[in-house]
C-alpha positions, 0 to 999 in steps of 0.5 A: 166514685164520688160526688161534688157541689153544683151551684145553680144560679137560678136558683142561689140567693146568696145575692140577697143575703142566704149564704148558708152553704159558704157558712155550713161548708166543713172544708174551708174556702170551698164555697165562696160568694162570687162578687161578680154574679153575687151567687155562691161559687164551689171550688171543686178540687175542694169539695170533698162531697158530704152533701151539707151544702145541698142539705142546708140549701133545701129550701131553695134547692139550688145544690145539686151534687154530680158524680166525678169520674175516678179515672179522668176527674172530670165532673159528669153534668147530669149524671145521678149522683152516687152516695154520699161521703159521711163526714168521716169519710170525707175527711179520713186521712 
C-alpha cells in the first residue's frame, strides 16, 4: 500500500503566497497552484507519497496523505495513512 497528497482547502494559503509544497515537491508538476481556488492542487497519479509536502506544510497543516488501495487505485478518505515511502523508494526504478 502506499500513500498520496490531500490538500485541504481550508486550510492551504497558497492564495496568499505560501507555495512551499508546489516548490519542495521532488516529482515535477505534482503539485500545482489552482488559479481557480487560488489553493494548491495534487495531480495524484503523480504523487509518489515521500510525505515532503505534508512536512514542509507543517505549520499550517493543510497536507494529509491518505493511503491508496493496491488493487483498485482508489484514494481511501479517511483511512490512517501507511508509511511513508523514503525517497529512495519512491523513486527507485
Amino acid at each position: 500500500m502506499y500513500n498520496i497528497a490531500w490538500v485541504d482547502n481550508e486550510k492551504c494559503i497558497a492564495e496568499k503566497g505560501c507555495r512551499l509544497c508546489i516548490m519542495y515537491c521532488p516529482e515535477a508538476d505534482t503539485i500545482m497552484f489552482d488559479e481557480s481556488t487560488k489553493k494548491a492542487i495534487v495531480i495524484e497519479p503523480r504523487c509518489k507519497g515521500c510525505d515532503l509536502c505534508k512536512v514542509v506544510c507543517s505549520t499550517h497543516n493543510a497536507i494529509t496523505m491518505f493511503p491508496v488501495d493496491p488493487t483498485t487505485g482508489q484514494v481511501i478518505r479517511g483511512g490512517e495513512a501507511g508509511e511513508s515511502a523514503a525517497l529512495g523508494q519512491a523513486y527507485a526504478g
